[in-house]
C-alpha positions as CSV (number, residue, x, y, z in Angstrom):
1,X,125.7,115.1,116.1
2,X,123.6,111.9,114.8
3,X,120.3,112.2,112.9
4,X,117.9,110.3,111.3
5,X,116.7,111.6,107.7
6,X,113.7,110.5,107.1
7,X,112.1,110.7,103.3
8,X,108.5,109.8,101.6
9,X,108.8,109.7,97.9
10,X,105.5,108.8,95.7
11,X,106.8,105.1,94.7
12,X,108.7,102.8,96.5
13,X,110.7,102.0,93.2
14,X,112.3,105.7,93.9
15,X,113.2,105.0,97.4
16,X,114.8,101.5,96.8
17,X,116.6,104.1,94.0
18,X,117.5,106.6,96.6
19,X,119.1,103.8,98.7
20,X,121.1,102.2,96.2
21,X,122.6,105.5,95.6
22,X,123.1,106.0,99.0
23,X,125.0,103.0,99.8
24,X,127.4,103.9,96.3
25,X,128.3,107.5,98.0
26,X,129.5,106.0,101.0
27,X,126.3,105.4,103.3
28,X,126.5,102.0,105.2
29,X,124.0,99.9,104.4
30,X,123.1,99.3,108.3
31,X,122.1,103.1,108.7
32,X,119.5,102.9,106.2
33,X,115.8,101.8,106.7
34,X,113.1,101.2,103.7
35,X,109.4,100.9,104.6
36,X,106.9,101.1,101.6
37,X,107.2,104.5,100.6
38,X,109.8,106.3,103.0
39,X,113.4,105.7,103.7
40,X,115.0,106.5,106.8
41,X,118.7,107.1,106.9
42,X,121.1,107.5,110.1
43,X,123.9,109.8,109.3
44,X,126.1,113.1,110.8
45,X,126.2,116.3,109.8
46,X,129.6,115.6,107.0
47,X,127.1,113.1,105.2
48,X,124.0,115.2,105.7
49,X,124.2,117.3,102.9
50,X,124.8,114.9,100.4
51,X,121.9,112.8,101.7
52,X,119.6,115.5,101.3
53,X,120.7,116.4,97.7
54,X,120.2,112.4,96.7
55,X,117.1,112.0,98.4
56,X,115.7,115.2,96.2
57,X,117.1,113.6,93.0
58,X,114.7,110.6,93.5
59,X,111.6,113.1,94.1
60,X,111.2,112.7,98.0
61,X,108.4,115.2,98.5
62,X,108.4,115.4,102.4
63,X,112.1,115.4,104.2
64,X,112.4,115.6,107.9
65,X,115.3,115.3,110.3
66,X,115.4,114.2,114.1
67,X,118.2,114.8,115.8
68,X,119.3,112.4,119.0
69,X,117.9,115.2,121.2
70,X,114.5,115.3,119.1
71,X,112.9,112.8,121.0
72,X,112.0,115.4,123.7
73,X,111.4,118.3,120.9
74,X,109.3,116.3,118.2
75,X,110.6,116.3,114.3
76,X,112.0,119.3,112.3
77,X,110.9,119.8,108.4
78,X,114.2,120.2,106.6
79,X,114.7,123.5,105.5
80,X,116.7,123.5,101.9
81,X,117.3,127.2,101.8
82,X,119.3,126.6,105.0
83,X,123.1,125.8,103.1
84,X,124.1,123.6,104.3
85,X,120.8,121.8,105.2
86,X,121.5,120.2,108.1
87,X,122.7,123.1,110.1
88,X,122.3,122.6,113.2
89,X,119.5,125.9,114.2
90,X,120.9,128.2,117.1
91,X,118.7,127.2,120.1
92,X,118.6,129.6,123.1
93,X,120.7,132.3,123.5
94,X,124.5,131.2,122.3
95,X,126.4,134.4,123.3
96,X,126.9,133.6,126.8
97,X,130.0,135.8,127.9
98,X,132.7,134.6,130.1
99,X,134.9,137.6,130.7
């Protein structure tokens, strides 16, 4: 499933930083958005881990993640104890039987 990372890091010197990097580990330039302070990256789930662990290398101090769907549901805080990161979190009951 798409998503849109979506970091604020104290400088914008950090988040041009975090973008270059991006773009060398395979991140197409298109899918990324600077603004001042933040960065905003489109990516899937394969890529979503690495983005994460760059974007906490250049001292983002707020990371959040909108899926496609969020625009009904608002934003999610990224949670980095989740492994991977961008899990996607079990919503509703998923043990539907169909015996």
């Amino acid at each position: 499933m798409a998503r849109t990372i979506v970091a604020t890091f104290g400088e914008r010197r950090a988040a041009e930083g975090a973008a270059d990097e991006l773009v060398r580990a395979g991140v197409p330039q298109a899918d990324l958005r600077l603004g001042g302070r933040s960065l905003e990256v489109a990516t899937d789930a394969i890529l979503g881990s690495a983005v994460y662990d760059i974007l906490q290398r250049y001292g983002a101090g707020a990371i959040e993640v909108r899926r496609e769907a969020d625009h009904l549901t608002g934003w999610e805080r990224m949670d980095p104890s989740n492994d991977p990161p961008l899990r996607e979190r079990a919503q509703g009951d998923e043990s539907h039987d169909l015996s």
